[in-house]
Rosetta silent file (secondary structure, phi, psi, omega in degrees, C-alpha in Angstrom):
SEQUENCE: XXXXXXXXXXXXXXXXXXXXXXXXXXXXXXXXXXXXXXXXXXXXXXXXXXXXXXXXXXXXXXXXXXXXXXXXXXXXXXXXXXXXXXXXXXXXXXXXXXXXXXXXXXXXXXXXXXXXXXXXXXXXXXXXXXXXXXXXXXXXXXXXXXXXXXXXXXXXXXXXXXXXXXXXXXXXXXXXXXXXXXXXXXXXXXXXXXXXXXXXXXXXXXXXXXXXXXXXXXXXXXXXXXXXXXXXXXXX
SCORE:     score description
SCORE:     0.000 S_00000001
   1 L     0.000  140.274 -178.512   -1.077  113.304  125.113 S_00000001
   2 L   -99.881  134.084  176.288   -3.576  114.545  122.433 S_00000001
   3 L   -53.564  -40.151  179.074   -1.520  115.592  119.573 S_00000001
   4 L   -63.179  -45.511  158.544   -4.249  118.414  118.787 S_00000001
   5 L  -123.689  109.021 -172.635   -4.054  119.882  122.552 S_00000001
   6 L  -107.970   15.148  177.184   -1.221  118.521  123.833 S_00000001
   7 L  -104.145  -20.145 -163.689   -1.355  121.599  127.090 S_00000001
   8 L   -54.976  129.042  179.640   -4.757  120.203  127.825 S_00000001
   9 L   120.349   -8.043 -154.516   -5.260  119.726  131.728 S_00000001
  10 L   -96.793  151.639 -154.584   -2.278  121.357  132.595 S_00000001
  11 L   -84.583   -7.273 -169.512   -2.326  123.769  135.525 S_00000001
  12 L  -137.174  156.789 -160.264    0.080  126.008  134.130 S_00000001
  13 L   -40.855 -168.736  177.820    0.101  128.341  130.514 S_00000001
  14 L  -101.523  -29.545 -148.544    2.053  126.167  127.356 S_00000001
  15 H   -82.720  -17.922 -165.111    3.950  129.276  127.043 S_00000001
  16 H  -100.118  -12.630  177.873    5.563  128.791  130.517 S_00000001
  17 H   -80.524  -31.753 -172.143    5.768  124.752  130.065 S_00000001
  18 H   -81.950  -39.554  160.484    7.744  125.044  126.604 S_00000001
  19 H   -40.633  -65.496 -178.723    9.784  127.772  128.773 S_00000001
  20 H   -88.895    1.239  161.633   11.386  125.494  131.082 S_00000001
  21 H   -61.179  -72.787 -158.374   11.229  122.536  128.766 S_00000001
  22 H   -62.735  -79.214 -179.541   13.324  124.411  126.197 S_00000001
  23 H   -16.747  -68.447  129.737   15.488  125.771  128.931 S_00000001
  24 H    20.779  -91.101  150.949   16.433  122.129  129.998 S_00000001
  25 H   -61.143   -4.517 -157.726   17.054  121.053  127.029 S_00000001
  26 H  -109.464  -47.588 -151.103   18.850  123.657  125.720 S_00000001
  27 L  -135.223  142.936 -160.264   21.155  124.691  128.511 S_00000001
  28 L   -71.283   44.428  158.925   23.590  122.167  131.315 S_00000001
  29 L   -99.833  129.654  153.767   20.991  123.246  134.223 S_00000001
  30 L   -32.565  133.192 -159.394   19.296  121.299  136.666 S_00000001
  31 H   -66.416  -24.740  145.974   15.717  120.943  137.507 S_00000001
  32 H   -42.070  -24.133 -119.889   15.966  122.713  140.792 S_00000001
  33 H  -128.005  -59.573 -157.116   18.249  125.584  138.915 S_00000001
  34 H   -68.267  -65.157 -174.735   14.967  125.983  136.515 S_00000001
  35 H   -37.439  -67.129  155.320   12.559  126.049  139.570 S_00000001
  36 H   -41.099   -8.677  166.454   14.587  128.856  140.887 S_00000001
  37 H   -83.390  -43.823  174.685   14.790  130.849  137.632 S_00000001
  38 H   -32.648  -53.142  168.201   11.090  130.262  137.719 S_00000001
  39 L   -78.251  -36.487  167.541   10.587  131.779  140.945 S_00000001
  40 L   -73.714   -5.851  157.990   12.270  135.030  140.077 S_00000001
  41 L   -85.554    8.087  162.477    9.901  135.542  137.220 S_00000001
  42 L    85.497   36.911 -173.408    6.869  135.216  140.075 S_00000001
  43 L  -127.868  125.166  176.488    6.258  131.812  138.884 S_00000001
  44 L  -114.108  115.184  174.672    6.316  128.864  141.643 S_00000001
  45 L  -150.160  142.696  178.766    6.532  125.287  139.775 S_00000001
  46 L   -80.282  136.464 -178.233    8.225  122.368  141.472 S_00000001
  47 H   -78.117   -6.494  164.517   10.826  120.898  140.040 S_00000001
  48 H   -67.855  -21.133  178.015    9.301  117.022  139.873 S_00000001
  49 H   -72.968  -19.909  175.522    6.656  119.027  137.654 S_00000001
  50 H   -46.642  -74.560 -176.414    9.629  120.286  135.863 S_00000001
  51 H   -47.304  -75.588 -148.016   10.793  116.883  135.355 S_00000001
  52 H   -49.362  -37.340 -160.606    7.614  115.586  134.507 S_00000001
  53 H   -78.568  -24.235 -174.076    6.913  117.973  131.631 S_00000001
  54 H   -72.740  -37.866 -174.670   10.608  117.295  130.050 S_00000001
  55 H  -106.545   -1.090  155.054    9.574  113.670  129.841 S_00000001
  56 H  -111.771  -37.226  144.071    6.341  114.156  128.058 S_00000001
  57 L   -16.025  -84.845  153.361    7.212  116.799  126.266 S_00000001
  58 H     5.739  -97.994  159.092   10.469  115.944  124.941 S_00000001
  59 H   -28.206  -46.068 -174.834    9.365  113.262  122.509 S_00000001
  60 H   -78.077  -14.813 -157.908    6.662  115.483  121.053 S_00000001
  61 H   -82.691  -11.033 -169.268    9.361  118.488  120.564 S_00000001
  62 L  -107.474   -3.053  166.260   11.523  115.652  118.489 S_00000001
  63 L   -90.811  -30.838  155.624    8.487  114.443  116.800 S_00000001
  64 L   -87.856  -13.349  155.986    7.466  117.715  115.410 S_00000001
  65 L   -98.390  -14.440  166.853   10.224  118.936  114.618 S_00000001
  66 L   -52.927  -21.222 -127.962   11.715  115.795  112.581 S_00000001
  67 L  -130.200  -30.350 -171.799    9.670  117.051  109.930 S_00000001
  68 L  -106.419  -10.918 -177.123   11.214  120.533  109.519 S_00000001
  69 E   -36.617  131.397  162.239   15.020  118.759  109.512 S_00000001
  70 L   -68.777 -165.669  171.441   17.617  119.921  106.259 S_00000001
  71 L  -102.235  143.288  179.059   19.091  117.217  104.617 S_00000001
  72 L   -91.604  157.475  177.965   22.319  115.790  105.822 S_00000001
  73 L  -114.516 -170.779 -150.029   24.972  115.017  103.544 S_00000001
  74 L   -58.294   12.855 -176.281   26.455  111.274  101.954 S_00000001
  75 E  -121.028   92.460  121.285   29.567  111.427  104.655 S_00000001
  76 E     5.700  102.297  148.873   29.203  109.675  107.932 S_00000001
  77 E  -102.219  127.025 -152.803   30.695  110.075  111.319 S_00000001
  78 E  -135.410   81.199 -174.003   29.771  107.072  113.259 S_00000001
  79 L  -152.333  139.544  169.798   30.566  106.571  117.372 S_00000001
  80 L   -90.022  151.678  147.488   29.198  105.734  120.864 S_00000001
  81 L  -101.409  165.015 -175.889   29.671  107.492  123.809 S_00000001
  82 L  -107.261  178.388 -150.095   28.871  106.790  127.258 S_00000001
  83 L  -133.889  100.280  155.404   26.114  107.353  129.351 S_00000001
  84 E   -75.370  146.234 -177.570   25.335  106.831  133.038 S_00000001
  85 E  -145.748  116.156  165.937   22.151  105.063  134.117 S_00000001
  86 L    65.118   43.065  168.876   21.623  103.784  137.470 S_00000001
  87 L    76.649  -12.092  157.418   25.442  103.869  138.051 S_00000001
  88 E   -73.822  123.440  150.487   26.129  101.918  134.630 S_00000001
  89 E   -47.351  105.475 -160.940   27.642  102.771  131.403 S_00000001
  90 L  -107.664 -164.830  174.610   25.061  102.524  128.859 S_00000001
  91 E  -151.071  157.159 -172.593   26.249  103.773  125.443 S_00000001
  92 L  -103.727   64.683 -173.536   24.617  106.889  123.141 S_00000001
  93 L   -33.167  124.841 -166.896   25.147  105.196  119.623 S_00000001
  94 E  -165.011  141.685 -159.736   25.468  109.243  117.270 S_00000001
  95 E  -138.015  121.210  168.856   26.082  109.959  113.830 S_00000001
  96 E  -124.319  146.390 -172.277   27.202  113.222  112.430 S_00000001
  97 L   -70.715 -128.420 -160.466   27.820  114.419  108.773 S_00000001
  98 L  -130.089  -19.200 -172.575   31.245  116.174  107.314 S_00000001
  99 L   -99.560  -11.806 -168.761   29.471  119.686  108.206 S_00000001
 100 L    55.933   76.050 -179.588   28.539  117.956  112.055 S_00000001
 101 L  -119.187  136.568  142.415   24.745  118.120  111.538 S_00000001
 102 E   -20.410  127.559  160.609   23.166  115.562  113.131 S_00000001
 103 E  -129.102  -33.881  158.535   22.183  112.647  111.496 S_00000001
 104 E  -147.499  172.988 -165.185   20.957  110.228  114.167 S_00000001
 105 E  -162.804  137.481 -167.384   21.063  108.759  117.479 S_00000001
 106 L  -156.480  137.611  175.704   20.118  105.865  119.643 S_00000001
 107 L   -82.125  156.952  174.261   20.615  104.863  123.414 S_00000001
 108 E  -158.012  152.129  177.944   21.360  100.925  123.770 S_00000001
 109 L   -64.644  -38.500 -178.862   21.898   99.107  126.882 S_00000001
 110 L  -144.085  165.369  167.035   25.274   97.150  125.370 S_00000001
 111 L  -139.130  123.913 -135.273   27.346   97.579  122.678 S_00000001
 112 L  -139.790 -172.054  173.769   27.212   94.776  120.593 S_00000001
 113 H   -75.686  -42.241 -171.387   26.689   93.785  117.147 S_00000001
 114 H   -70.184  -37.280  169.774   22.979   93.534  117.075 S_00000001
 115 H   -35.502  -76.241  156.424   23.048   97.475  118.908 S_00000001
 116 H    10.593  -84.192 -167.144   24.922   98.414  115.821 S_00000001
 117 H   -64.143  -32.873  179.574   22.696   97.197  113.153 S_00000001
 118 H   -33.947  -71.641 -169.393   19.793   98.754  115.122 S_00000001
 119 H   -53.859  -64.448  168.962   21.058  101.902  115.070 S_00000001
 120 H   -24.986  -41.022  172.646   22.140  101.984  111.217 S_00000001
 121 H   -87.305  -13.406  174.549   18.816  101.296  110.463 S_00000001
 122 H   -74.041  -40.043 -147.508   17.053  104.007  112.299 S_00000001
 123 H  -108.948    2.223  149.407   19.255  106.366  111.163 S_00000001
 124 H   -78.750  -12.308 -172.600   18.954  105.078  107.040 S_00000001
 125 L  -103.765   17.775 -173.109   15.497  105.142  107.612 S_00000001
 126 L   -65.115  174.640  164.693   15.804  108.957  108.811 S_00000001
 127 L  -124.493   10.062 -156.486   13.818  111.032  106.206 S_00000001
 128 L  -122.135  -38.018 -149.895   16.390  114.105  106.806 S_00000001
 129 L   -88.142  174.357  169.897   19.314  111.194  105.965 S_00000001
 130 L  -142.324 -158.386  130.925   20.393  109.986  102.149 S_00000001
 131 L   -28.900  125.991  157.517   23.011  107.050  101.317 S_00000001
 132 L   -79.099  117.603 -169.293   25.958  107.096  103.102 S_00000001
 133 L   -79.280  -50.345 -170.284   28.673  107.381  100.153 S_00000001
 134 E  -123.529  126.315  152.098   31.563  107.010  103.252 S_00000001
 135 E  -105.061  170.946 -169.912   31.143  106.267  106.684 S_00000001
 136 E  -116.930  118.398  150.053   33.841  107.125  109.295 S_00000001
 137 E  -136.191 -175.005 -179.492   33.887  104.816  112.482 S_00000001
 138 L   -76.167 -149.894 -171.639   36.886  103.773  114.857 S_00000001
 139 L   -93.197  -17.231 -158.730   38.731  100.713  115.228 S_00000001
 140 L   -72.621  110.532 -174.987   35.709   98.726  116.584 S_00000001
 141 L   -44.116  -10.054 -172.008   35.560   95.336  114.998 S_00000001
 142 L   -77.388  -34.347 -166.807   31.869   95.093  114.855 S_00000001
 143 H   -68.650  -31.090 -158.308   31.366   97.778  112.021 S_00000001
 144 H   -85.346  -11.701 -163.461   32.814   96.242  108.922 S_00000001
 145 H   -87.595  -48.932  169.164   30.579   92.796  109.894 S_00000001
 146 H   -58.907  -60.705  170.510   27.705   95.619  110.465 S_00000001
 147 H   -79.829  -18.877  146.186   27.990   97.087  107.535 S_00000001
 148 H   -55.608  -20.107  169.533   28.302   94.255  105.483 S_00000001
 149 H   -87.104  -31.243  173.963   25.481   92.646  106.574 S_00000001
 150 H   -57.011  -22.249  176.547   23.740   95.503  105.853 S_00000001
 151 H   -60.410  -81.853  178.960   24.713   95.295  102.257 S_00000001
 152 H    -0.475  -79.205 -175.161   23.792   92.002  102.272 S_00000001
 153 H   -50.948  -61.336  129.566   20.529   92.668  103.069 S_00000001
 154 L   126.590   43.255  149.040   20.469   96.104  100.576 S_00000001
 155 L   -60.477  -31.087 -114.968   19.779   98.087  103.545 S_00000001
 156 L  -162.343  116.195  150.294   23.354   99.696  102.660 S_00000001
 157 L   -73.115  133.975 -176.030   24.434  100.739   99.119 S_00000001
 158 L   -63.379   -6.994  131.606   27.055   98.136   98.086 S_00000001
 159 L   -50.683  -11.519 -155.200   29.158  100.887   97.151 S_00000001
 160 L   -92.482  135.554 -177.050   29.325  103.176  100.490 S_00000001
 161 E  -104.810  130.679  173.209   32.838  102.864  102.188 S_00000001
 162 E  -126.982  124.057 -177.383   34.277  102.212  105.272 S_00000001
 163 E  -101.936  122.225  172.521   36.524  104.159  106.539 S_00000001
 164 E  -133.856  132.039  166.275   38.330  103.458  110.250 S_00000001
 165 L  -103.320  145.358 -162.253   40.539  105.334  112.214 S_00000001
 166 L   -55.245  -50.827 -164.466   41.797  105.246  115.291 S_00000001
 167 L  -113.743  127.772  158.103   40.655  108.678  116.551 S_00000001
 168 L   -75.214  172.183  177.013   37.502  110.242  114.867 S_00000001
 169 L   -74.254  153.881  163.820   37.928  113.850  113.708 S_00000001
 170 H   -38.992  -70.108 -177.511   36.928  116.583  116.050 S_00000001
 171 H   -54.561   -6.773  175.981   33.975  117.266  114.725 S_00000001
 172 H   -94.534   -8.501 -166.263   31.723  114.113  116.066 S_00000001
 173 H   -87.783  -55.098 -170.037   34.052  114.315  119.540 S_00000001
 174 H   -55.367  -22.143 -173.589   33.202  118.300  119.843 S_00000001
 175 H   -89.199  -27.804 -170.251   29.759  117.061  119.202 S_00000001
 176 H   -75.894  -40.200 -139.156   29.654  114.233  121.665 S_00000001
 177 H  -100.515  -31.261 -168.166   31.236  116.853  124.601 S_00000001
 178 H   -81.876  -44.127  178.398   28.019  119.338  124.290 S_00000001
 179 H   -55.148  -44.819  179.376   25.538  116.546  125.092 S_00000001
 180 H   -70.483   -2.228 -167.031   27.670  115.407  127.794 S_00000001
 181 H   -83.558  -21.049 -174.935   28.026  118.710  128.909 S_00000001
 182 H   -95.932   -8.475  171.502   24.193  118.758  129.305 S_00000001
 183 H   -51.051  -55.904 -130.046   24.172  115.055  130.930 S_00000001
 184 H   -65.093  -54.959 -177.082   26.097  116.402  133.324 S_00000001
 185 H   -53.672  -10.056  176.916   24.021  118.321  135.831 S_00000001
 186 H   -55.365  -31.531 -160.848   21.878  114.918  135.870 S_00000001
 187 L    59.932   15.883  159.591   24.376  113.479  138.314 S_00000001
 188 L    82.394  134.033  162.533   23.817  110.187  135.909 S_00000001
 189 E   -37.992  120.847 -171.422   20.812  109.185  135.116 S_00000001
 190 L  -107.211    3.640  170.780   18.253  107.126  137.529 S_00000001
 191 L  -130.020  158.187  172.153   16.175  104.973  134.884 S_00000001
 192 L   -86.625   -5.943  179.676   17.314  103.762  131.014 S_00000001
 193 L  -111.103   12.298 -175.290   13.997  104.869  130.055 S_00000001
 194 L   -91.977  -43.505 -155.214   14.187  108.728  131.992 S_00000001
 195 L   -93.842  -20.517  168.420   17.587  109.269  130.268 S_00000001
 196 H   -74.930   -5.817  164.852   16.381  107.943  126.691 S_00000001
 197 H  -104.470   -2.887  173.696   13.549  110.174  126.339 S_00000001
 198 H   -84.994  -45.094  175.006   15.704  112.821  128.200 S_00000001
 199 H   -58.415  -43.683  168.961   18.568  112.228  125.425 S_00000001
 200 H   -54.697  -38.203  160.680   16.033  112.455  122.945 S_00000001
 201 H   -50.107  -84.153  144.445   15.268  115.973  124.032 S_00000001
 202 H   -10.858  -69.407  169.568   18.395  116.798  124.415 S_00000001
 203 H   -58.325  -73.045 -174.326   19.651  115.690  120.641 S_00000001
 204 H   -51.951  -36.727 -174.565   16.955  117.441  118.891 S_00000001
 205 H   -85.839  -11.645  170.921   17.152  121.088  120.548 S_00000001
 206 H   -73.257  -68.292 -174.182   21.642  120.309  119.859 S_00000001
 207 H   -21.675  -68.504 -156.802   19.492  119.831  115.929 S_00000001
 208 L   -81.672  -14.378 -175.263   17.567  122.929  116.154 S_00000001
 209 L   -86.912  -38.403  168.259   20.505  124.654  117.979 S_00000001
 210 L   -80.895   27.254 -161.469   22.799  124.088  114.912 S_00000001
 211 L    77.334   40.709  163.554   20.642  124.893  111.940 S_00000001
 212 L  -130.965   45.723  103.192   19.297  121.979  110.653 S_00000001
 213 E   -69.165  154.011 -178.790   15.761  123.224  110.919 S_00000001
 214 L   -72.655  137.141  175.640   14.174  125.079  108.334 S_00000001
 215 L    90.214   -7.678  179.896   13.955  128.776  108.846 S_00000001
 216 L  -105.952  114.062  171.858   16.530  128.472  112.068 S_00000001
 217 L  -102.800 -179.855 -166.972   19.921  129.298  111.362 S_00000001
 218 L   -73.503  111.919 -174.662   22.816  128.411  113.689 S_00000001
 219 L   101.211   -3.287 -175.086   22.977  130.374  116.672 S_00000001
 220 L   -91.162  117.214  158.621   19.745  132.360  116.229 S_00000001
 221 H   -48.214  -67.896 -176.675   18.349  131.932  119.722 S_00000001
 222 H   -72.685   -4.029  177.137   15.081  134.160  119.067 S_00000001
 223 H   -75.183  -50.044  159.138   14.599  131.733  115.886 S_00000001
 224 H   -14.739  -55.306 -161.783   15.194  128.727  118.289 S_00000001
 225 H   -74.930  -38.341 -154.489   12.249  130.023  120.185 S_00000001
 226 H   -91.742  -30.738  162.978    9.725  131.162  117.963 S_00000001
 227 H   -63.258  -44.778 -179.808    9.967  127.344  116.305 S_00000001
 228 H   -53.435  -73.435  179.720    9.734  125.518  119.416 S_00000001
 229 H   -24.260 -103.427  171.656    6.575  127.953  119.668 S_00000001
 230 H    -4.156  -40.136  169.648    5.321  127.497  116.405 S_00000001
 231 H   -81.276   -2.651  159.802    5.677  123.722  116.493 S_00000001
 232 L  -110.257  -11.205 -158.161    3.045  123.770  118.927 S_00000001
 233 L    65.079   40.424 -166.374    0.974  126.657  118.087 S_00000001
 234 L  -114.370  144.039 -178.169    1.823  128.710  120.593 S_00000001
 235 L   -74.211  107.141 -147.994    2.357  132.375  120.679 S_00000001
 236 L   -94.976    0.000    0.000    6.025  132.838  121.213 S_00000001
């Protein structure tokens, strides 16, 4: 995709690709569901083209928008959930603050130690993120090993605290239940790399849905839009 015209070639307007993109991403429908909204607005698009644009697209809407992010603040909620792919559990590694902003997110194949440390580091290396003063995880023996090595290392301020509990608080569960709620119409996933650039999509418009772009606040819908727009140069 050229970053500068990223519509070029394509048979149909930007404003109608970023339509059913956003739509997708936004809302638990199916790509057949879209094709059919599609058609009552006089518009005939298939829904593998559907698909297709959701997986190039996607990436660039979480790459241009990463940029526009608030800041999250020092308190950590830290848990995976699962995922199907190809009839597997996979796991969605997701991190939410004390306000349930986003802070990061990563799909992983197992969930192990080395998953773990992955993830920690993508999501300290966030530019939206700060120091964690406290994270929050579960009971899962891997974190206190994880975050210690991370110390170690001085990935991790040697001050930052870990806290575990059985049960996380509502807000990272309530947070967890909207993605899956948007999973859902997938009927599980049929590749690990269709649902990680689909999840990425996903995460970032739950971002942009809760305020933590600039200029969006939480729940404004026509703000939603006119950013997605905007982040492309498109006439909203």
């Amino acid at each position: 995709m050229n970053p500068k015209q990223p519509f070029k070639w394509r048979h149909f307007q930007s404003e109608i690709i970023l339509l059913c993109v956003r739509w997708y991403l936004r809302y638990p429908l199916s790509y057949r569901q879209i094709e059919e909204m599609m058609q009552e607005q006089g518009v005939e698009v298939d829904h593998t083209t559907i698909y297709r644009w959701v997986q190039n697209y996607s990436p660039e809407i979480e790459k241009r928008a990463r940029g526009y992010l608030k800041p999250t603040n020092d308190s950590w909620r830290v848990d995976e959930t699962y995922i199907k792919v190809k009839g597997e559990w996979k796991y969605l590694y997701r991190a939410v603050d004390s306000f349930g902003n986003t802070i990061d997110f990563m799909l992983s194949a197992k969930r192990d130690h080395k998953a773990a440390v992955r993830f920690f580091k993508k999501a300290l290396k966030s530019t939206h993120t700060q120091m964690p003063r406290v994270i929050t995880v579960d009971k899962n023996a891997a974190y206190p090993l994880v975050l210690n090595e991370l110390k170690i290392h001085e990935k991790l301020d040697k001050t930052t605290k870990l806290k575990q509990v059985k049960y996380l608080n509502n807000i990272l569960e309530q947070d967890h239940r909207f993605i899956k709620k948007l999973v859902k119409p997938t009927l599980g996933f049929k590749s690990f790399h269709t649902a990680r650039i689909t999840l990425i999509g996903y995460e970032i418009m739950n971002m942009i849905r809760k305020g933590q772009v600039q200029k969006v606040e939480k729940g404004d819908v026509v703000g939603e839009v006119k950013f997605i727009a905007d982040i492309f140069g498109v006439v909203a």
